[in-house]
C-alpha positions as CSV (number, residue, x, y, z in Angstrom):
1,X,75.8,170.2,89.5
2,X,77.8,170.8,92.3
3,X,78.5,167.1,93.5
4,X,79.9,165.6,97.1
5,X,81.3,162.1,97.5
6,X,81.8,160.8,100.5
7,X,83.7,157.1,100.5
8,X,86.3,155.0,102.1
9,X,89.2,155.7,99.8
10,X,91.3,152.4,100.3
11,X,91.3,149.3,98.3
12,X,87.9,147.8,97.9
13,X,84.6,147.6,95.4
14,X,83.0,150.5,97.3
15,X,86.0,153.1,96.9
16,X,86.9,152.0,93.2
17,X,83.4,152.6,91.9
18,X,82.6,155.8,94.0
19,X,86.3,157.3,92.9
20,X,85.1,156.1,89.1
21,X,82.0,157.4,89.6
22,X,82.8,160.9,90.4
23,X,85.7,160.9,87.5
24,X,83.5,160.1,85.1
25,X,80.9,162.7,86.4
26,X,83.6,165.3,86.4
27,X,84.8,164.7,83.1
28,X,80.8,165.2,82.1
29,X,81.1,168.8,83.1
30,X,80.0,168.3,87.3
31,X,82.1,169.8,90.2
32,X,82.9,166.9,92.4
33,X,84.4,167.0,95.9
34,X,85.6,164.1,97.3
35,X,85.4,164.2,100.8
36,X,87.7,161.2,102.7
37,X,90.4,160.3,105.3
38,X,92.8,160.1,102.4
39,X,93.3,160.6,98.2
40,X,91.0,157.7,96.8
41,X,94.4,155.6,95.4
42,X,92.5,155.5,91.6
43,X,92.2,159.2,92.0
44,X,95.7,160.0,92.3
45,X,96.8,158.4,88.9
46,X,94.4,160.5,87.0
47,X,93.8,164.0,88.3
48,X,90.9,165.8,86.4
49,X,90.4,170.0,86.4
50,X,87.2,169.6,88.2
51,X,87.8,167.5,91.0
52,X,88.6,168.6,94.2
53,X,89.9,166.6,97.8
54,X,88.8,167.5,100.8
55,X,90.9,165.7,103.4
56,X,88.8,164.1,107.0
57,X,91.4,164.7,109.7
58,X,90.7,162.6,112.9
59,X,91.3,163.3,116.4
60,X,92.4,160.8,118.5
61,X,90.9,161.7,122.4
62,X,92.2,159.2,125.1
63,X,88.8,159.0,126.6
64,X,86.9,157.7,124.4
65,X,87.8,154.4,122.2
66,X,87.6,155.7,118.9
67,X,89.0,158.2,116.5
68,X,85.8,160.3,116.0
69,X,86.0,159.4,112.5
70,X,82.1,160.1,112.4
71,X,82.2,163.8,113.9
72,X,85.4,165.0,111.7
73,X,83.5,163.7,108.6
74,X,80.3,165.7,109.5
75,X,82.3,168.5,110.0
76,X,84.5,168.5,107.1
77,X,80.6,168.0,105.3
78,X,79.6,171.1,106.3
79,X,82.8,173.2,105.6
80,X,82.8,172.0,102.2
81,X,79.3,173.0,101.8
82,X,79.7,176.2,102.9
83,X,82.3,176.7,101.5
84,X,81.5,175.5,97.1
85,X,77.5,175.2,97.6
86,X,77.3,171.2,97.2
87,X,74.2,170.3,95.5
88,X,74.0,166.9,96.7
89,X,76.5,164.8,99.2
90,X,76.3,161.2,97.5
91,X,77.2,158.7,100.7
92,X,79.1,154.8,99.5
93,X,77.8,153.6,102.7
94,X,74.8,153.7,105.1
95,X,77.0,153.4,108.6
96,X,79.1,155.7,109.4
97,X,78.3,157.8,106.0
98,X,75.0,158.6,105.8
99,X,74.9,159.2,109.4
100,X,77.3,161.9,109.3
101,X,75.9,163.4,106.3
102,X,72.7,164.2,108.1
103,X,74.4,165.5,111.2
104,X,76.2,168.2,108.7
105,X,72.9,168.8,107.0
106,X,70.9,169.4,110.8
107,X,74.2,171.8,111.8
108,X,74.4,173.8,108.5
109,X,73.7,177.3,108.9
110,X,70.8,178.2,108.0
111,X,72.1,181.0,105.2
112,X,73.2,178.2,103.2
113,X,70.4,175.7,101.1
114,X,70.3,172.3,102.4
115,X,72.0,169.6,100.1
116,X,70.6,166.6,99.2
117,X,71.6,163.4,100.5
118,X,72.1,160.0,98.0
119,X,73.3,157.0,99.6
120,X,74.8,153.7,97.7
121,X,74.7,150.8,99.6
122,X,77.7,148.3,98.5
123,X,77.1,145.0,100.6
124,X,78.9,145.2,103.8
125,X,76.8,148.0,105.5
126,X,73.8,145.8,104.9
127,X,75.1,141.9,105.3
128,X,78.1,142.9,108.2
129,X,77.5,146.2,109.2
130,X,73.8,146.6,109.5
131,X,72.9,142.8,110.9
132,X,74.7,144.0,113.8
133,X,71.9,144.4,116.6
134,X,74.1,147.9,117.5
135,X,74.1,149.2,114.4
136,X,70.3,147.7,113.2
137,X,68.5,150.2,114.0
138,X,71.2,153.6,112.8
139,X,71.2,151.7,109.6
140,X,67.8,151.5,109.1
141,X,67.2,155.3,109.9
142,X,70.1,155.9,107.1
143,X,68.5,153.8,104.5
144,X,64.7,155.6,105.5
145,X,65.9,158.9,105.6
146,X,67.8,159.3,102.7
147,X,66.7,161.5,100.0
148,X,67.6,158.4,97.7
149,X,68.8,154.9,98.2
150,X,71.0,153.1,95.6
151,X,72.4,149.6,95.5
152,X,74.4,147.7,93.0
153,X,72.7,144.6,92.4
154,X,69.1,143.3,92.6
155,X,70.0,140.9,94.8
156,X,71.2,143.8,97.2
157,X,68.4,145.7,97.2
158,X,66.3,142.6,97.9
159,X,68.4,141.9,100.5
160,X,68.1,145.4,101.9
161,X,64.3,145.0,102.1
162,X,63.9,142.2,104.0
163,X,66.7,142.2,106.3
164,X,65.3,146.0,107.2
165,X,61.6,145.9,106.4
166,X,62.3,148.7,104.0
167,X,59.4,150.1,102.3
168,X,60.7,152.8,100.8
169,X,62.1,153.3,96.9
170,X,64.9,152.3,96.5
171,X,66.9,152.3,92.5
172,X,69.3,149.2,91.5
173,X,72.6,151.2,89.7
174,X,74.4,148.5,88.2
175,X,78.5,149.1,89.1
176,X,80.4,149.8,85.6
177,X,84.1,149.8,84.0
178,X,86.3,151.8,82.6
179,X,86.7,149.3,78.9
180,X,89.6,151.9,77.5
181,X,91.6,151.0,80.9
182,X,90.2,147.7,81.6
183,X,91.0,146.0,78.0
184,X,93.8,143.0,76.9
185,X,96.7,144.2,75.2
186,X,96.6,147.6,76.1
187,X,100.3,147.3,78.1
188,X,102.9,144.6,77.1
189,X,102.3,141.6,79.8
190,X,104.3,140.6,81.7
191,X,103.7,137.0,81.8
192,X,107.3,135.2,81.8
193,X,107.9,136.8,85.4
194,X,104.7,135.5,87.0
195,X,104.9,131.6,84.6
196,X,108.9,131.3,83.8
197,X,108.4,127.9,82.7
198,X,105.0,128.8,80.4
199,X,102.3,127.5,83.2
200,X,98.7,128.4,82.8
201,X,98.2,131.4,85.3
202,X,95.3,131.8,88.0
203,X,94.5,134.4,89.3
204,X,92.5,135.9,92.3
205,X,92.2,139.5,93.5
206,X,90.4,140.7,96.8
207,X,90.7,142.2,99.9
208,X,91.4,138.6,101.3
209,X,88.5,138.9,103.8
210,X,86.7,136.1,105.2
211,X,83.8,136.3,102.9
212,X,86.3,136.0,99.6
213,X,86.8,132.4,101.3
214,X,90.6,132.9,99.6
215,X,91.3,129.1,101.2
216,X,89.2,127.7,98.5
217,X,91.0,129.6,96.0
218,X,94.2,127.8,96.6
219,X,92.0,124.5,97.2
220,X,90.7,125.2,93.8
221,X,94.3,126.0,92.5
222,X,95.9,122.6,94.5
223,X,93.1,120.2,92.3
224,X,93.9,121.8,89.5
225,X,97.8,121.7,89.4
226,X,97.4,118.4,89.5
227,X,96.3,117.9,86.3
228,X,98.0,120.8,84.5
229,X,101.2,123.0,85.2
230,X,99.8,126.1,86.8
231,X,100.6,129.1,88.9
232,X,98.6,131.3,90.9
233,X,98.6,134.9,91.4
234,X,97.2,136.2,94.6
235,X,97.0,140.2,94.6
236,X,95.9,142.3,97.4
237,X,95.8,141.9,101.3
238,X,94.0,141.5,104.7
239,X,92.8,139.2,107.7
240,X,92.7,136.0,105.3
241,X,96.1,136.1,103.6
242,X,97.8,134.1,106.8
243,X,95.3,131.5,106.3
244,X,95.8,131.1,102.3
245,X,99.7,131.1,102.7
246,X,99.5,128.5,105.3
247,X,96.4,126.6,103.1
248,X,99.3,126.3,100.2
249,X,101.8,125.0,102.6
250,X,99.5,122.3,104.3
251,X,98.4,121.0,100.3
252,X,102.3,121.4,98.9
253,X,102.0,124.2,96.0
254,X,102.8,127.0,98.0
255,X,106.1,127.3,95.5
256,X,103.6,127.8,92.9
257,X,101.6,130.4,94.7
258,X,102.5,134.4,94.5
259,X,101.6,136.7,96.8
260,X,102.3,140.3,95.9
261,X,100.2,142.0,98.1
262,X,98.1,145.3,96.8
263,X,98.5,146.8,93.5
264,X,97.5,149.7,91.8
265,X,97.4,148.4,88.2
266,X,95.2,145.0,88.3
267,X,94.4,145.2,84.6
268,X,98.0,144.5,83.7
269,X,97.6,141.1,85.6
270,X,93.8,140.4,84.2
271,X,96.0,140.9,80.9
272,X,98.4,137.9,81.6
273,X,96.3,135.7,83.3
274,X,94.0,132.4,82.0
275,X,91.3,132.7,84.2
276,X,89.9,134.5,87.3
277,X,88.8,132.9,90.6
278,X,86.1,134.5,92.6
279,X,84.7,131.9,94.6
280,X,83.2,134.4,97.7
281,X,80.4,133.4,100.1
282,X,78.9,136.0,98.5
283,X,79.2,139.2,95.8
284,X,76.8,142.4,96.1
285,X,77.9,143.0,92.9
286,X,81.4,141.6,91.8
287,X,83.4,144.5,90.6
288,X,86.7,142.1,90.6
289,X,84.6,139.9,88.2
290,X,83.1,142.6,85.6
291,X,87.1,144.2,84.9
292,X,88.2,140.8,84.2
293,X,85.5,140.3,82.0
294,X,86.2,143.4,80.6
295,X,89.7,142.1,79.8
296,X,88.2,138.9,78.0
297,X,89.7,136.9,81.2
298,X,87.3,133.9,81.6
299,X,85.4,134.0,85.1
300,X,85.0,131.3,87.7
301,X,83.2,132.1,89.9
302,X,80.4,131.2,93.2
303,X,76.9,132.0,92.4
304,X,76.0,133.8,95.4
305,X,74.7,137.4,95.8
306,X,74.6,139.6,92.8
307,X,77.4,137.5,90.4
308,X,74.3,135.8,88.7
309,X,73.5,139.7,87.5
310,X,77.3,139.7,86.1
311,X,78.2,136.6,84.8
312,X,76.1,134.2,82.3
313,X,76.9,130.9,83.2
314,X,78.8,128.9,80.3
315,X,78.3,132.3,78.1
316,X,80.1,134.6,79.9
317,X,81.7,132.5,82.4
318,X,81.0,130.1,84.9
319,X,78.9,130.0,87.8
320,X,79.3,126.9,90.9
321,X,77.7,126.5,94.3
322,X,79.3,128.2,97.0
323,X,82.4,126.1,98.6
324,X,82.2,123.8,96.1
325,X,85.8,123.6,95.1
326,X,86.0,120.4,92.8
327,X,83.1,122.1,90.6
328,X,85.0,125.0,90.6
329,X,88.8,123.2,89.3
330,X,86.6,121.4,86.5
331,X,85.8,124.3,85.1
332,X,89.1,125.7,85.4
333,X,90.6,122.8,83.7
334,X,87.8,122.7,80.9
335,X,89.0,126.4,80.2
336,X,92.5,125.7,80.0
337,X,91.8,122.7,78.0
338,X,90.2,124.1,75.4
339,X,91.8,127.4,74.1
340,X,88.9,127.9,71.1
341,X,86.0,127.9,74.0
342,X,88.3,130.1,76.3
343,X,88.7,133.2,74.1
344,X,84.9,132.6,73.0
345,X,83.7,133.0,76.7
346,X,86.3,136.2,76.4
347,X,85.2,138.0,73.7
348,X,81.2,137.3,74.8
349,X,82.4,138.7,78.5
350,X,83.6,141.7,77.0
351,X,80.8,142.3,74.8
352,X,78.9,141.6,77.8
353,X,80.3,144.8,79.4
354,X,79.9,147.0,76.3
355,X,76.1,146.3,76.2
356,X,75.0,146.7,80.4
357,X,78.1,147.8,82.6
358,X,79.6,151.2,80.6
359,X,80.1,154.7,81.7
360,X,78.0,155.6,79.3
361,X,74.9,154.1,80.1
362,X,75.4,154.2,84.0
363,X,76.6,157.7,84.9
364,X,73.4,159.0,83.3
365,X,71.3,157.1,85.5
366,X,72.8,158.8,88.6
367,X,72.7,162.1,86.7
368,X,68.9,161.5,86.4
369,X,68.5,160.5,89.9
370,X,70.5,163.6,91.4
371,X,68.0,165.7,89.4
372,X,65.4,163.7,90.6
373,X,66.1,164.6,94.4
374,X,66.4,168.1,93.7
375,X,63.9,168.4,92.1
376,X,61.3,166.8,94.6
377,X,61.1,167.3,98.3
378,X,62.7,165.2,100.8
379,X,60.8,161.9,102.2
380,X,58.3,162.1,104.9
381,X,58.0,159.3,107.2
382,X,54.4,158.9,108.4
383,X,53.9,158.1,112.2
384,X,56.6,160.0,113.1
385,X,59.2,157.7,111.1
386,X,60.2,154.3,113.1
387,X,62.7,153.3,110.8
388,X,60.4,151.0,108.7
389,X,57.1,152.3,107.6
390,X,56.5,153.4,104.2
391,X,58.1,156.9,102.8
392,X,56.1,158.4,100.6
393,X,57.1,161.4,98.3
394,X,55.1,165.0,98.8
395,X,55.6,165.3,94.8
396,X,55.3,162.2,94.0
397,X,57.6,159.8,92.1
């Protein structure tokens, strides 16, 4: 199949798993065309024969308030179509993505077959995006007139239905990981630069956005330094990093704390590290969480959104209620104070991974959905199509 992938290409669940995604359908024989504002940064360290880039170039106009990021991206749609024969355009978002997918497919010349368009929905275009009365009602005509809807969790897709009423099908694909990259002791660690004098080593990585509540992180860090020597490791960037920095400063461990802003190669750090704090208001999924597991890196984590899909409380690691903090060091501290139960939760975390969240056993499901689409007709909205009514299928499904 001739694929299209359309994503935000910066750091982030959605563009790490849509960049993985089309890798690993590439190296399963597929032509995939990434189609973005810039190289997905994952994509850049691992170029495949089969994979092309497509670049979205903007155009500022003084007029109007935005960059037209929508309009470029539908254009750049339909040149790549025209121009390789894409089978299917597979969207990582509903708003702006989907959107401009189906104003390339409405402007496509009609010499050329129509694609097929698949959209994943990741969490913010449903709980940020979408909840936003200007965008409600564009996001529910994305989600309806897909030719397939996808999200990540369970608890996504739930959320999906009743925030939007959505009747139509829509297919939970789990996100997955890469175990040969994501895997302890693949490089030498580095550990003696981040702990000098041999302290236990936290470690958080987000985008730092309000919903990764990364003040609780250092809370959580602050209770437990003061039972144990500790350091924690704070990698990647955004609106919230002002706020931790200032968190550490205000509770007296901000010598302890390491910021080091984004990095390419977060395995090398899961590597090092004692445990992993995810303590977010909530997780579609928890992509951070599963590559950590992955590296047999013990997980502490909230138990909002679709974490309680990843991670087996006191199996494969540990689960609190949101903003609770002490909960959270408790468990920390019973990790680092006993070693044996530590690289248990490890070596269950990663065998975890092996038997739900692996290449293997997720690519195919796509693959079967792509043929899927092509195969049957589009969606039909009775009524005219509101937005929310039932779709039903002219072939059935």
């Amino acid at each position: 199949m001739k694929i299209g992938i359309v994503c935000y290409p910066t750091y982030g669940g959605s563009g790490v798993v849509a960049t993985e995604l089309g890798r690993f359908l590439a190296l399963r024989g597929h032509e995939v065309h990434f189609i973005s504002f810039t190289l997905p940064f994952r994509l850049a360290h691992d170029p495949i024969d089969n994979v092309f880039f497509h670049e979205v170039q903007t155009l500022r106009y003084d007029v109007l308030p935005s960059d037209l990021y929508g309009i470029a991206l539908a254009s750049k749609i339909v040149q790549v179509v025209q121009n390789n024969g894409l089978d299917i355009v597979h969207v990582h978002y509903a708003v702006p993505h989907a959107i401009s997918a189906f104003m390339a497919r409405s402007s496509l010349d009609k010499r050329y077959h129509p694609f097929k368009v698949v959209t994943t929905l990741h969490g913010t275009d449903i709980t940020l995006v979408g909840r936003a009365p200007s965008f409600f009602p564009i996001a529910a005509y994305a989600i309806n007139q897909s030719d397939a809807v996808t999200t990540v969790s369970q608890w996504l897709k739930d959320e999906t239905v009743r925030e939007f009423g959505i009747k139509r099908p829509i297919d939970v694909i789990p996100n997955f990981v890469d175990v040969e990259k994501f895997r302890r002791g693949l490089t030498p660690c580095k550990r003696s630069a981040l702990a000098p004098r041999g302290e236990n080593i936290l470690l958080h990585i987000s985008n730092f956005r309000p919903v990764k509540r990364v003040t609780d992180v250092v809370e959580i860090f602050a209770r437990v330094r003061e039972r144990t020597p500790a350091v924690l490791v704070m990698v990647g960037d955004g609106p919230e990093r002002d706020s931790a920095s200032q968190r550490a400063r205000d509770l007296g461990v901000s010598d302890a704390v390491r910021f080091l802003g984004k990095k390419d190669n977060i395995e090398l750090f899961m590597s090092c590290a004692d445990v992993f704090l995810l303590p977010s208001e909530y997780e579609s999924f928890g992509l951070a969480a599963l590559e950590a597991m992955a590296c047999e890196l013990p997980v502490v984590a909230s138990n909002g959104g679709g974490l309680p899909e990843v991670i087996e409380h006191g199996r494969t690691g540990f689960l609190a209620e949101m903003g609770n903090v002490a909960e959270m060091a408790d468990r920390v501290l019973e990790v680092l104070a006993n070693p044996e139960q530590a690289a248990a939760i490890g070596t269950q975390a990663r065998r975890s991974v092996h038997e739900h969240f692996l290449p293997d056993s997720v690519i195919p499901q796509y693959e079967r959905l792509y043929e899927r689409v092509l195969r049957d007709t589009a969606p039909v909205a009775p009524n005219g199509g509101n937005g929310v009514e039932e779709y039903t299928y002219a072939d059935g499904i």
